[in-house]
C-alpha positions as CSV (number, residue, x, y, z in Angstrom):
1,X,121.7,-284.6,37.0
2,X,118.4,-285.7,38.9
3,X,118.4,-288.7,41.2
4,X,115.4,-290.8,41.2
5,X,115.2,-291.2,45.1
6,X,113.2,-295.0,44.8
7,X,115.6,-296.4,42.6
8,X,119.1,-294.3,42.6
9,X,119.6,-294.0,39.7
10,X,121.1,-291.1,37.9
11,X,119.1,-289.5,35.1
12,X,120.4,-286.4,33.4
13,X,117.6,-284.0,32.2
14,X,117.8,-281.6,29.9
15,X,117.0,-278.3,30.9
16,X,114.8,-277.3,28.8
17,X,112.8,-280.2,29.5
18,X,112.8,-279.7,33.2
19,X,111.8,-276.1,32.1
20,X,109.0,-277.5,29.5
21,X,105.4,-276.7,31.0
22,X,104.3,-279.3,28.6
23,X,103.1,-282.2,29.8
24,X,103.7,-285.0,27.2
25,X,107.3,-283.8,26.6
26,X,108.2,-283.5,30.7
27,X,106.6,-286.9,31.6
28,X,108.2,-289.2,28.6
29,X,111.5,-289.3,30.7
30,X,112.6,-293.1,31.4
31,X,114.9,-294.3,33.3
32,X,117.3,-297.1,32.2
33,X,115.0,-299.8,34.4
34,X,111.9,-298.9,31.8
35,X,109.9,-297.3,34.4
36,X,108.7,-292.7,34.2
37,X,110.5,-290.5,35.9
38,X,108.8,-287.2,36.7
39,X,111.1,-283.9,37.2
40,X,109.0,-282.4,39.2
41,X,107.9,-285.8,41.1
42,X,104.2,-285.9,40.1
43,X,102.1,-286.0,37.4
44,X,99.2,-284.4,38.6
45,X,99.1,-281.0,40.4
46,X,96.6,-280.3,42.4
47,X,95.6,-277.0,40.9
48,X,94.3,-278.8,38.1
49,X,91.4,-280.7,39.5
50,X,88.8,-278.3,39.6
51,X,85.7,-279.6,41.8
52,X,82.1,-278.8,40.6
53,X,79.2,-279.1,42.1
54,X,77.3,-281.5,39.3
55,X,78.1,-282.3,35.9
56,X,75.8,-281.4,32.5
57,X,72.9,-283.9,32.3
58,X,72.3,-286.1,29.2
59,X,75.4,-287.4,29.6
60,X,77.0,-290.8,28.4
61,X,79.3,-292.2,30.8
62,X,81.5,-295.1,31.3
63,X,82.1,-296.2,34.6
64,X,85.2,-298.7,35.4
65,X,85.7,-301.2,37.9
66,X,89.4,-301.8,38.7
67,X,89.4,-304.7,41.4
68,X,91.4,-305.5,43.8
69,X,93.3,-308.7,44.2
70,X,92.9,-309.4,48.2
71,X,91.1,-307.9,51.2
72,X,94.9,-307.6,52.9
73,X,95.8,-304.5,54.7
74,X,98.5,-304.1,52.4
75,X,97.1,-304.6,49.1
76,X,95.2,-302.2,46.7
77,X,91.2,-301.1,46.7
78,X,88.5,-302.0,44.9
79,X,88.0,-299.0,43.2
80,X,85.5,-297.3,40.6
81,X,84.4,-294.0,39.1
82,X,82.4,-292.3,36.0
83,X,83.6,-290.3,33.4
84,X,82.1,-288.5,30.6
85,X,82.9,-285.6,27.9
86,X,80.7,-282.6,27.5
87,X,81.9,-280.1,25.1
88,X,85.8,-281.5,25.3
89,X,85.9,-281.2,29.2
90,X,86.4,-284.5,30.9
91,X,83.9,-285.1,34.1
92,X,84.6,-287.6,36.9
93,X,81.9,-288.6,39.2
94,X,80.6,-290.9,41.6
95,X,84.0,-292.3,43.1
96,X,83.8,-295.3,44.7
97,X,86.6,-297.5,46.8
98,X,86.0,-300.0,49.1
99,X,88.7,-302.7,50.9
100,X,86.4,-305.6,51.1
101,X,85.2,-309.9,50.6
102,X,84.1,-309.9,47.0
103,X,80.4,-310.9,48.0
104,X,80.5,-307.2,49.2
105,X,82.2,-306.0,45.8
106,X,79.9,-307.5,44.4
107,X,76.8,-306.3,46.0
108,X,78.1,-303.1,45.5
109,X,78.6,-303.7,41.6
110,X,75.1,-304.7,41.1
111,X,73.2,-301.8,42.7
112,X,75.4,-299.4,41.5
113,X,74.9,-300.8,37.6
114,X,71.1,-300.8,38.4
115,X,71.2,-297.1,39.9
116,X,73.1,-296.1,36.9
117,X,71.3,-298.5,33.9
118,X,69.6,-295.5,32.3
119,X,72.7,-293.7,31.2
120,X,76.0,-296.0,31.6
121,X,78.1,-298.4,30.0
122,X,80.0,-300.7,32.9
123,X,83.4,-301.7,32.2
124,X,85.3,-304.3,34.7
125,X,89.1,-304.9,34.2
126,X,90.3,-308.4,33.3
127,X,93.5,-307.9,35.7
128,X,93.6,-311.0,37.8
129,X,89.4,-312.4,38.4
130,X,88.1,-309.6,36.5
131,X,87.4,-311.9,33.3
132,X,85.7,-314.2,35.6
133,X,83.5,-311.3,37.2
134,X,82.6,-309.7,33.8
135,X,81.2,-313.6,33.1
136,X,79.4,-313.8,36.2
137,X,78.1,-310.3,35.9
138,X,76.5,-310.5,32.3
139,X,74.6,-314.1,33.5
140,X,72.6,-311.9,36.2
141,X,69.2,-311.9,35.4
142,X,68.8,-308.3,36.9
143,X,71.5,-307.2,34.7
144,X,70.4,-308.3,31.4
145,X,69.6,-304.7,29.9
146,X,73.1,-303.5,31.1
147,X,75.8,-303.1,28.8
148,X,79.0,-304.6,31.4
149,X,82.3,-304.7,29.4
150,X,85.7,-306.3,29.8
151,X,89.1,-304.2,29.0
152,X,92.5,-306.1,29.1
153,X,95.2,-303.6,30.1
154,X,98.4,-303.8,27.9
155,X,99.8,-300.2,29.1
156,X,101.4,-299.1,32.3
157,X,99.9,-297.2,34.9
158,X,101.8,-294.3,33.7
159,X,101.1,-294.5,30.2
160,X,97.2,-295.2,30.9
161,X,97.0,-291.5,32.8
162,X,98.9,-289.4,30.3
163,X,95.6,-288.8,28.1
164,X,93.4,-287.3,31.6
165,X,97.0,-285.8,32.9
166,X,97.2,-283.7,30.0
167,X,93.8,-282.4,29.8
168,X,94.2,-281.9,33.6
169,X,97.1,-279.2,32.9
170,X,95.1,-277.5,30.2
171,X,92.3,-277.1,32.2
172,X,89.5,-279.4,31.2
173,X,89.3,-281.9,33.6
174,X,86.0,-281.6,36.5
175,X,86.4,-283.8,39.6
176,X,82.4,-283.6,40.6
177,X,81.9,-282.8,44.4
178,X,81.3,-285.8,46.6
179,X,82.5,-287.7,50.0
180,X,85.4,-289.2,47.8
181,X,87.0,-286.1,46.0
182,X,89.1,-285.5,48.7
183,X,90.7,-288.7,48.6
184,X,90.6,-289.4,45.1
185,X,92.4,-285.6,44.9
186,X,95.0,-286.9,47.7
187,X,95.8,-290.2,45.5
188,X,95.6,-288.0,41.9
189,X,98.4,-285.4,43.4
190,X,101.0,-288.2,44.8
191,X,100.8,-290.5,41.5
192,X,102.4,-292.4,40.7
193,X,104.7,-292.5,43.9
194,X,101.8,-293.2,46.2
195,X,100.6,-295.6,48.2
196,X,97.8,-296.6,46.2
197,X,96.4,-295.7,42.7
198,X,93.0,-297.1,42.4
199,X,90.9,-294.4,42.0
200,X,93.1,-293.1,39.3
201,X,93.7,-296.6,37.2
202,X,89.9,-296.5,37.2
203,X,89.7,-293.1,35.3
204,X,92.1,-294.2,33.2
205,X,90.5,-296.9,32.6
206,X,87.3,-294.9,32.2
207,X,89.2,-292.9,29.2
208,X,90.3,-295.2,27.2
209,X,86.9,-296.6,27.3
210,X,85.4,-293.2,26.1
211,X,87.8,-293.3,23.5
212,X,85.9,-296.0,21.6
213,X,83.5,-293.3,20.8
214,X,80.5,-294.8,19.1
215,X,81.5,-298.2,19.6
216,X,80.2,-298.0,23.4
217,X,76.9,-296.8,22.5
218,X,75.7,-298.8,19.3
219,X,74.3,-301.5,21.4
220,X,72.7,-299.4,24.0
């Protein structure tokens, strides 16, 4: 019998379960109130992010935007990376999160789509405004040979980071070195008990993005 220590509420595991190294058997646990419980209480071990100093070049990437609600001390970041395949291993670059008044987000937004216009495909959550910001965003005039996105989340946060969280524990996951790896790592190895989970909503995001495969690209 394991207790989950946020909600108290009794779950028994099987042992060979809590014994499983595989990750899509150990993290399909429930408990009765619909929400994961992890035996081992994380989903990501830190072992598994290995940090490289740059990624292939040529690459395709999709970088998403998962915006926050309010500038409150309390509430989530603004966050945002890359991600791209090369030869089945999953990069992550460019991390980006930021607590601020959306005039800054959005200043951000646009010169980072402009740095990045030769190579990727910008994709903005429709959580709360981000349906509203997508609009805004494809109206620009300096961001009329961008390809910017919406995606509508139906999944939980969970769910969304089981595809990267398996390829993490086999081994094909990069983090690419930069200022934010260390925090993105910090928030990767705590989820999704942590404090905040931008940074890894966005490459989940990012994923299932790359999953649409040739869809992304047809109209670049």
């Amino acid at each position: 019998i394991t207790v989950d220590a946020r909600s108290q509420i009794q779950i028994k595991v099987p042992i060979e379960v809590i014994a499983s190294g595989d990750t899509a058997l150990r993290l399909q646990l429930r408990t009765p109130k619909g929400k994961f419980y992890y035996s081992d209480g994380a989903m990501i071990q830190r072992e598994w992010l290995r940090v490289v100093p740059a990624a292939p070049s040529g690459l395709q990437w999709v970088r998403y935007w998962d915006l926050a609600a309010s500038v409150k001390q309390s509430a989530d970041y603004t966050a945002s990376v890359r991600v791209a395949f090369a030869d089945d291993v999953l990069y992550i670059a460019d991390g980006i999160r930021m607590r601020a008044v959306w005039p800054d987000v959005r200043r951000v937004m646009i010169q980072t789509m402009r740095d990045e216009a030769h190579d990727t495909t910008q994709v903005v959550e429709e959580a709360m405004h981000g349906l509203a910001v997508v609009q805004e965003l494809q109206r620009l005039p300096e961001l009329a040979h961008i390809a910017i996105m919406g995606y509508r989340v139906r999944e939980d946060k969970a769910q969304r980071a089981l595809p990267w969280a398996a390829r993490a524990e086999q081994g094909i996951v990069r983090v690419v070195q930069g200022e934010w790896v260390r925090q993105f790592i910090d928030e990767a190895v705590s989820f999704p008990h942590g404090d905040h989970d931008d940074m890894v909503d966005a490459v989940s995001g990012g994923v299932a993005m790359l999953g649409a495969g040739s869809v992304l690209y047809d109209f670049m």
